[in-house]
C-alpha positions in Angstrom: 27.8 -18.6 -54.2 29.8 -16.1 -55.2 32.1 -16.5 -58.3 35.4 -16.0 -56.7 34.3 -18.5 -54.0 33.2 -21.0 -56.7 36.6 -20.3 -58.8 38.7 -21.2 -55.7 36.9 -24.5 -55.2 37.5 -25.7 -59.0 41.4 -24.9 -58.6 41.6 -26.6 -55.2 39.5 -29.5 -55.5 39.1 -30.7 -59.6 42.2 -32.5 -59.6 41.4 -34.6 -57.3 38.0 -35.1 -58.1 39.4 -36.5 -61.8 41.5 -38.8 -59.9 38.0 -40.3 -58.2 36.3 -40.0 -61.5 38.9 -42.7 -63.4 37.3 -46.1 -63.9 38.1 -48.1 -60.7 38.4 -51.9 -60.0 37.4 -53.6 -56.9 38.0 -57.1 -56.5 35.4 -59.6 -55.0 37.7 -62.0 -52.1 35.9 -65.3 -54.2 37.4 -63.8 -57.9 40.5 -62.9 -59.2 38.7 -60.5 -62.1 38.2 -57.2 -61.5 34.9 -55.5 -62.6 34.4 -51.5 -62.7 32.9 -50.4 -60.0 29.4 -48.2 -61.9 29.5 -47.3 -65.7 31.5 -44.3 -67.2 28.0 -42.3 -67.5 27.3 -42.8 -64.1 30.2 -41.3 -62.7 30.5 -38.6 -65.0 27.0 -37.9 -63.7 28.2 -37.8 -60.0 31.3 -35.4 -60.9 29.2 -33.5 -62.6 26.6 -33.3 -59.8 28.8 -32.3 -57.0 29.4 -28.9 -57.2 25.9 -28.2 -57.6 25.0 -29.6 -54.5 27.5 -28.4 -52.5 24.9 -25.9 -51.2 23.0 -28.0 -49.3 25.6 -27.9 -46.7 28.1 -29.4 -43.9 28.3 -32.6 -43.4 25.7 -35.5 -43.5 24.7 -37.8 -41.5 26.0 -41.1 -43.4 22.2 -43.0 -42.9 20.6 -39.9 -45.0 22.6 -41.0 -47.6 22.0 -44.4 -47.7 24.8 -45.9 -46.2 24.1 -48.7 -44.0 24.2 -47.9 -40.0 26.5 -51.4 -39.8 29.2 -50.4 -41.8 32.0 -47.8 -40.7 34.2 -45.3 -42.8 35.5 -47.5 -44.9 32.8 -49.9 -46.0 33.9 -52.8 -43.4 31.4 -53.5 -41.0 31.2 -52.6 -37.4 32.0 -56.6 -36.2 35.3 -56.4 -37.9 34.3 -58.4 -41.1 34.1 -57.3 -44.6 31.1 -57.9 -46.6 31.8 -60.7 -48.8 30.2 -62.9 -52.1 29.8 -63.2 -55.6 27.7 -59.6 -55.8 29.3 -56.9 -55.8 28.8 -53.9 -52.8 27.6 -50.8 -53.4 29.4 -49.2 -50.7 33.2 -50.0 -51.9 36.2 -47.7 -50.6 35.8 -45.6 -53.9 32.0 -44.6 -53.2 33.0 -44.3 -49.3 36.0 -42.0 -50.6 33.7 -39.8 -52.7 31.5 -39.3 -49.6 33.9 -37.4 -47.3 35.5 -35.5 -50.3 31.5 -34.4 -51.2 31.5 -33.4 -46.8 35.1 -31.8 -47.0 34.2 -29.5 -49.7 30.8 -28.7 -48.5 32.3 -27.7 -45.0 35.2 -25.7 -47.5 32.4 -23.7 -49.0 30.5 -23.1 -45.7 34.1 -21.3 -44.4 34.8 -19.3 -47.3 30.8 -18.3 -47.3 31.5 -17.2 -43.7 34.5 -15.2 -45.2 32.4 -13.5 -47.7 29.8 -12.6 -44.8 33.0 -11.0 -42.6 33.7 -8.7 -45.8 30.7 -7.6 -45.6 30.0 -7.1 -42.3 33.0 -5.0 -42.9 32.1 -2.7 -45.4 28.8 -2.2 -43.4 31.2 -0.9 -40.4 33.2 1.3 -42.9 30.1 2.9 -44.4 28.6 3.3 -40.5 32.2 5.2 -39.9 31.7 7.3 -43.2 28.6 8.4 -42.3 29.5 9.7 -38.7 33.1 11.0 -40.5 30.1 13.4 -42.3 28.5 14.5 -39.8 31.5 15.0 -37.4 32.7 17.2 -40.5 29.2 19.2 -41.1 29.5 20.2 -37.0 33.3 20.8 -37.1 35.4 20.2 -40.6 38.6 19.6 -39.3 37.7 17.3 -36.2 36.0 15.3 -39.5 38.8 14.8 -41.6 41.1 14.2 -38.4 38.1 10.8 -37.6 38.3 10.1 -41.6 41.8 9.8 -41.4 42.0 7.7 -38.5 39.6 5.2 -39.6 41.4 4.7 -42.6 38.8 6.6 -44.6 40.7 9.5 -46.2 44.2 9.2 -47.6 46.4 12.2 -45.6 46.9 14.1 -49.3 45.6 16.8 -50.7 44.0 15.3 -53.4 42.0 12.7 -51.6 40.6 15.2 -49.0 39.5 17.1 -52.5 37.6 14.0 -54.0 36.2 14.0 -51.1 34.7 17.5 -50.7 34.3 17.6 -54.3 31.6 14.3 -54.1 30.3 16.2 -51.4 27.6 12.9 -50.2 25.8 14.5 -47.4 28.4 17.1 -46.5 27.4 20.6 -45.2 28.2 22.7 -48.7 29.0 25.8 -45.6 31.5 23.4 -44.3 33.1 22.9 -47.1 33.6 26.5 -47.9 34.6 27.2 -44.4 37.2 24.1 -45.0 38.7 25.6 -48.6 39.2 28.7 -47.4 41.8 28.0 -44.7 45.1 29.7 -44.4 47.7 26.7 -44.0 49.6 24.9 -46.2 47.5 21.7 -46.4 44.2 23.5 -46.8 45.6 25.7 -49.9 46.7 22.7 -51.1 43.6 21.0 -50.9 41.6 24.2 -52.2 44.2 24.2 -55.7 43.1 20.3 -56.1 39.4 20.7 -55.6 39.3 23.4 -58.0 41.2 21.4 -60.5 38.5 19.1 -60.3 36.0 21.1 -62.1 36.4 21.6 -66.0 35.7 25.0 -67.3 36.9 24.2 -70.4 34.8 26.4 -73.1 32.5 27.8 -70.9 31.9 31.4 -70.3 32.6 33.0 -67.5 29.5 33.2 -65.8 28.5 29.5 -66.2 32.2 28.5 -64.9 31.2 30.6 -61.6 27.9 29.0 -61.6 29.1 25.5 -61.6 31.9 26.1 -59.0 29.9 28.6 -56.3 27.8 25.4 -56.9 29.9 23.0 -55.0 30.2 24.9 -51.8 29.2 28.3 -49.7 30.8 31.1 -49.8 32.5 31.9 -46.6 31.9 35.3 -45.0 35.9 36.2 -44.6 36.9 38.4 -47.2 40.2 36.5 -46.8 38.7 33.2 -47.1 36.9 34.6 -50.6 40.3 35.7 -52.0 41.7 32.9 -51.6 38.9 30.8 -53.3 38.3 33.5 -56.2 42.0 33.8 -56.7 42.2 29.8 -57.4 39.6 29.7 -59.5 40.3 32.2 -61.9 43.9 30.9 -62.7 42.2 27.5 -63.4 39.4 29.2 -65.9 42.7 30.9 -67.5 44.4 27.8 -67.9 41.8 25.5 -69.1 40.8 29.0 -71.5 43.8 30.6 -72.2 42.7 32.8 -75.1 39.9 35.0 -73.1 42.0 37.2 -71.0 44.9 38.7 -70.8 45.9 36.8 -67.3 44.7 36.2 -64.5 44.1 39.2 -62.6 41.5 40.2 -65.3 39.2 37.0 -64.5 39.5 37.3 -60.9 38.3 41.1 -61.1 35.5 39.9 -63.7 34.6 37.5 -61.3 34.6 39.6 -58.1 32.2 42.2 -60.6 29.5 39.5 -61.3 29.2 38.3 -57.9 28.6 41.8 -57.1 26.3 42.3 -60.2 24.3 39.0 -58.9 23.5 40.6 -55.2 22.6 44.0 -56.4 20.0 42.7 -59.2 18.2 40.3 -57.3 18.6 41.0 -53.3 15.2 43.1 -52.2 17.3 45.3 -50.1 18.9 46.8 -52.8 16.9 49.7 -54.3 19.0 51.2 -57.5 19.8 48.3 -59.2 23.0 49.0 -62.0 22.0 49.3 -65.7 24.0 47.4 -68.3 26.1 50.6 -69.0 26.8 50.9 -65.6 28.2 47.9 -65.4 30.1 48.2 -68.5 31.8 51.4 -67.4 32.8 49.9 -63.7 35.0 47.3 -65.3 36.8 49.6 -67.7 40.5 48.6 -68.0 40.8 45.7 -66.0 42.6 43.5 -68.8 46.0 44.6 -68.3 45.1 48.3 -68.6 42.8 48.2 -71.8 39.0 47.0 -72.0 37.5 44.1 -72.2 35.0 43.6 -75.8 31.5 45.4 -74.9 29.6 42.2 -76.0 31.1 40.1 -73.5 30.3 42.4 -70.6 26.8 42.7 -71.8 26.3 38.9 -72.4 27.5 38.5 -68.8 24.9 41.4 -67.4 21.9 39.5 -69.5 22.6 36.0 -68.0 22.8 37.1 -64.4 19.5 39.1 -64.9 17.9 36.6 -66.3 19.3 34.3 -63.8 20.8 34.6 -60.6 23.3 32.4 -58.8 21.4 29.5 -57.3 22.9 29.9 -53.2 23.1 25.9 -53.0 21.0 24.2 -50.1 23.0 22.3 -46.9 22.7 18.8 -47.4 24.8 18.4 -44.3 21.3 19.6 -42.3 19.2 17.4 -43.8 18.5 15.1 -41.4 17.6 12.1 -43.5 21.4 11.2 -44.2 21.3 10.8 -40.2 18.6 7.9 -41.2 20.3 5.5 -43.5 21.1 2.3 -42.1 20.1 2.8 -38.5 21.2 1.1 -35.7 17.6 0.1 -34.4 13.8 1.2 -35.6 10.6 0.2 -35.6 6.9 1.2 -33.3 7.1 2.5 -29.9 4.6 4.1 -27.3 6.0 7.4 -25.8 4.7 8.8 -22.9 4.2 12.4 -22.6 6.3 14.8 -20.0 3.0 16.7 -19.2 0.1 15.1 -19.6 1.4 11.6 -19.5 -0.9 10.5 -22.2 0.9 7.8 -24.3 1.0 8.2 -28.0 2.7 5.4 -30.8 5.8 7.2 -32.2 8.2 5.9 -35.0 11.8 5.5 -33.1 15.0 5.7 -35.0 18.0 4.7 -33.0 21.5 6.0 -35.0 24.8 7.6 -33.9 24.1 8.0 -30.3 21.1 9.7 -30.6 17.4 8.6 -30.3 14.9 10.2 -32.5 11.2 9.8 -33.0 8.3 10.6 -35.5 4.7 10.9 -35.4 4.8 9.3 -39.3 7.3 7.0 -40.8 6.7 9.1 -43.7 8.3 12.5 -41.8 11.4 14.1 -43.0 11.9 16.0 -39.7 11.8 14.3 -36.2 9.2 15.0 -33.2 12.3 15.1 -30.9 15.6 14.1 -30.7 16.9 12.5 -27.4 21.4 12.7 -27.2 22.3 9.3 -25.8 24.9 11.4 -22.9 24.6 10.8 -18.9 21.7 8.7 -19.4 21.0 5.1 -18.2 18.4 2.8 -19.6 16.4 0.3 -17.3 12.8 -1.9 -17.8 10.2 -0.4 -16.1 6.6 -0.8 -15.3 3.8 1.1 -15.5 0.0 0.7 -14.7 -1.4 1.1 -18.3 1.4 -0.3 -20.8 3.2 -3.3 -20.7 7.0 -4.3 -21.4 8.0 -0.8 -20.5 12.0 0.6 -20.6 12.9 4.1 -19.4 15.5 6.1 -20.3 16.9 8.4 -16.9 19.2 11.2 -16.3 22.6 9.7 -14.3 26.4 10.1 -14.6 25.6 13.9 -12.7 22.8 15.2 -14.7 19.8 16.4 -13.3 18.1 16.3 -16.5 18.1 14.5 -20.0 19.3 16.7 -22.8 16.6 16.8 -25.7 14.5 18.8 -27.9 11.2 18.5 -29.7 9.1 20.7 -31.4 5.5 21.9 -29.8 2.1 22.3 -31.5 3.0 25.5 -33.0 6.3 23.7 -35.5 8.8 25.4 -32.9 12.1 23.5 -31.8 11.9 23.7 -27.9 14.2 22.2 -24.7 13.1 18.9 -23.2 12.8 19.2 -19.4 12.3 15.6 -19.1 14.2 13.4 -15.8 12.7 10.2 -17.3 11.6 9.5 -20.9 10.0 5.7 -21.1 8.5 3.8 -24.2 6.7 1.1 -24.1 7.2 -2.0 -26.6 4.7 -4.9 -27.9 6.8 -7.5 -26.1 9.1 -8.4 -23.9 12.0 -9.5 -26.6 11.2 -6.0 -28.1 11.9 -4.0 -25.3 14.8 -6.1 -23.9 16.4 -5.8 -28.0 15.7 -2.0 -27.7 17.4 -1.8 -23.8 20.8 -3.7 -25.2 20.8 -1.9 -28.7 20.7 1.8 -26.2 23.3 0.4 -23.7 25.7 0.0 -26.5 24.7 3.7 -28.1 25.2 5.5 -24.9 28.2 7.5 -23.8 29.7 9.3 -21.2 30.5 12.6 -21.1 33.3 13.0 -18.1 32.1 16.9 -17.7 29.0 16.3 -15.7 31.1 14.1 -13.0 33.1 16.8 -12.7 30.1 19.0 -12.2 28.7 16.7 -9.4 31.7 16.5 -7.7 31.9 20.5 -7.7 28.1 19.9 -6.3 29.1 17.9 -3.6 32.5 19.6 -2.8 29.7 23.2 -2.6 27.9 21.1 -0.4 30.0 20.1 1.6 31.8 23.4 2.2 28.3 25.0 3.1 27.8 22.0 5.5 31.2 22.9 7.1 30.7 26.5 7.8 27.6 26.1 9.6 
């Protein structure tokens, strides 16, 4: 039970369990004395004891307790008479009482459990909606935000757009770089607070560029790469404000090492620059004098010895398209050519349907988009409990890819891909799980009413 749940319960309900716990009388009908109804250790004990079995749940029949099937709610019996004598009953109105307070709070506890499992049924949708907000972002940044916004994702400020890029969890480091280095007003904005994310406090230059050309691409636009270059450099003279002169002299500095990076290390580059060189092309660049020959030097030595690591596009790696899946588990796929069937590993996430010859595999076999398709049981002469998945909504044929013998990523020219499960539950769960993944793209209706309309007109003429 969780502590907030349990914490609730004691504010509620303790009160009134210390009102049930004081010492209560019942008096026989042949007496006028009054004896207490158990002893002050036994109903410490049963205080005590009901919390911890509040687990055990709902409400109880009142025979698995004990009580007799011939008395009702309130210890009389069903005939209308009260038990009566010199003994006293176990089953008096305070025992009875305790009973249904034990069953109220049990069935309090089973609601607020079922609270606890709607929270977290929530946060399973929210993380579902961040990972598609991803990859909607790696295949088009600004149709991302836009779905991050809407789902309540992303705050519409600068600063929360940057913590986001900035964590960068399974974003495309090229997107991000195409993102920063948009000309409007937000985008700048969002560029100034992701680069005042990054501390360059006593660094050197070159390991400030390292860390920041580490959290994104460089876009190809020299625009784009002004922009970025100009932003960062007023942040390095800010956090260091004692290196140069403004400015203007890191962002030159900068723009010189970049440079100095591509023409030591890239093959293609024959005459590579020699520490002199390089000295003598940033002459005067801080505020018209030079900058202290060490420094330039230091700065040639690090790059040689090691180059700018180009970081890698965890947006295309296609296990973040794995986590939490809608569906996966063993399937028999039959082949397009030879119609052979073979046992592939299915993973069924974001509309698409992808499948492995290994669980083990990094990269898929093939990847099947769930649009214009229809999914139906089928059956088939040498595998049982069979489901296939068929072109409709227009389409003549089901838009996929795999990749043949040789590694290579070729078109699917399949009408009807169909699977085969172990049983019939499986392939009716796998059928329902598909119907709700599929979607409908409105362009191929229009396509097959331009069919039919062609059609029709060539029908007409003759």
């Amino acid at each position: 039970m969780c502590l907030h749940v349990r914490l609730l319960c004691e504010a509620l309900w303790w009160p009134v369990l210390l009102r049930c716990a004081r010492p209560t009388h019942t008096y026989d009908d042949d007496y006028d004395q009054a004896g207490p109804v158990a002893a002050e250790d036994e109903r410490r004990g049963s205080v005590s004891n009901w919390f911890s079995s509040l687990r055990r749940g709902g409400r109880r029949k009142r025979e698995e307790n004990g009580v007799p099937s011939n008395y009702g709610s309130l210890g009389r019996r069903k005939d209308g008479t009260q038990s009566r004598g010199k003994t006293r009953s176990a089953w008096d109105l305070t025992t009875v009482t305790r009973m249904q307070l034990k069953d109220e709070l049990g069935e309090v506890v089973a609601e607020l459990e079922a609270l606890d499992g709607q929270e977290e049924c929530k946060q399973n949708s929210k993380a579902k909606q961040m990972s598609i907000g991803r990859k909607k972002f790696n295949m088009d940044p600004k149709k991302g935000i836009e779905y991050l916004y809407e789902n309540g994702l992303l705050q519409r400020t600068p600063e929360d757009v940057a913590q986001f890029l900035h964590k960068g969890e399974g974003l495309s480091k090229t997107a991000i770089g195409d993102y920063l280095g948009e000309r409007s007003d937000f985008n700048e904005a969002v560029l100034r607070a992701f680069v005042e994310l990054h501390d360059f406090t006593d660094l050197i230059l070159v390991q400030a560029l390292r860390q920041f050309l580490w959290s994104f691409r460089l876009p190809g636009e020299a625009q784009k790469i002004d922009r970025m270059m100009e932003s960062f450099a007023q942040r390095y003279c800010q956090l260091n404000p004692d290196i140069f002169t403004n400015a203007d002299t890191c962002y030159v500095l900068s723009f010189a090492i970049i440079m100095l990076n591509t023409s030591l290390h890239n093959p293609s580059v024959k005459d590579k620059p020699s520490p002199e060189q390089f000295v003598a092309m940033n002459r005067g660049i801080n505020n018209g004098g030079d900058l202290p020959q060490e420094l330039l030097l230091s700065l040639y030595e690090s790059i040689k010895t090691e180059p700018f690591k180009i970081p890698e596009d965890d947006g295309n790696d296609l296990m973040h398209t794995f986590f939490n899946p809608d569906k996966e588990g063993w399937l028999w796929k039959q082949g397009g050519r030879y119609k052979s069937w073979k046992r592939r590993w299915f993973i069924l996430n974001d509309n698409c349907l992808y499948y492995f010859e290994y669980t083990t595999d990094k990269e898929p076999r093939g990847i099947i988009p769930l649009e214009n398709i229809s999914v139906r049981p089928a059956s088939d002469r040498q595998r049982p409990h069979c489901l296939e998945l068929y072109a409709s909504g227009g389409a003549d044929l089901i838009k996929a890819c795999k990749t043949d013998s040789e590694g290579k990523v070729v078109e699917g020219k399949h009408t009807v891909y169909r699977m085969s499960a172990s049983t019939v539950e499986e392939r009716d769960e796998w059928i329902e799980c598909l119907r709700r993944s599929i979607s409908h793209n409105p362009f191929y209706d229009m396509l097959a009413q331009r069919k039919k309309k062609a059609q029709h007109s060539v029908h007409s003429a003759h």
